[in-house]
C-alpha positions, -999 to +999 in steps of 0.1 A: +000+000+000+014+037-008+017+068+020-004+082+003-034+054+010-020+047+044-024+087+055-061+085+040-071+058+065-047+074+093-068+103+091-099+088+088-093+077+124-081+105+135-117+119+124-134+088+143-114+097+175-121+135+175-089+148+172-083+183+159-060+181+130-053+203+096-045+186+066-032+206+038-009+215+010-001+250-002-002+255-042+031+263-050+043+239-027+043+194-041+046+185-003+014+180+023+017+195+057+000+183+088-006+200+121-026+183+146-032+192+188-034+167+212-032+187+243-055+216+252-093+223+235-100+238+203-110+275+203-144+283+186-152+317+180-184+339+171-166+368+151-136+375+133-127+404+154-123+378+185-092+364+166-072+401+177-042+385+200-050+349+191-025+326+180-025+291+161-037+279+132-069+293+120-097+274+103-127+294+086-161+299+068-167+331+048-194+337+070-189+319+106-222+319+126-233+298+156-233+266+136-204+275+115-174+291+143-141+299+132-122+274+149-080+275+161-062+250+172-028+251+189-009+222+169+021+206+190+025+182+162+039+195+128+049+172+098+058+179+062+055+156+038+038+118+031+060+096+050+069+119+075+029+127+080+023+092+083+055+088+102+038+117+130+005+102+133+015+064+136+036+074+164+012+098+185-022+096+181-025+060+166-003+043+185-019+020+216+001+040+242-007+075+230-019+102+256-042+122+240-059+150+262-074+169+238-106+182+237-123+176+204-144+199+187-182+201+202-202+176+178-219+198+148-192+225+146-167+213+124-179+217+093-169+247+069-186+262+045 
């Protein structure tokens, strides 16, 4: 099986589980990056102008609402790249031992649009 398959059904778990993670790749860049927190809960917030002072990585709608928050998450795991992505996750999250203490987001609110 490729990294690439192997990171899909890494972070379909991590989905399962609840943990707060960010998936992405920037386009002029070839190589994913992966920030995930395990320690701590996820910030939701009402309006854009409650981000003044924040810090962490930032996760919006055009329009946040009630059922649509902006959300920030303080990653303490960083990875760049598919085998070091799936490198990060087997080790942490996945792995039998694993602390996680994070809070995951409040059911309903992840979703952006």
């Amino acid at each position: 099986m490729d990294t690439e398959t192997d990171i899909t059904k890494q972070l379909d778990l991590l989905m399962e589980r609840g943990v707060s993670f960010a998936f992405y790749r920037l386009p002029w860049k070839t190589d994913p990056e992966f920030r995930m927190q395990t320690k701590g809960t996820v910030k939701c917030l009402y309006d854009v102008r409650e981000l003044n002072g924040k810090t962490g990585f930032v996760i919006a709608s055009f329009k946040c609402s009630k059922e649509r928050p902006i959300l920030v998450i303080k990653p303490n795991i960083k990875a760049v790249g598919w085998e070091k992505i799936a490198a990060k996750i087997a080790k942490t999250v996945l792995h039998k031992k694993a602390g996680f203490t994070g809070t995951p987001v409040p059911a309903g609110r992840a979703g952006i649009g």
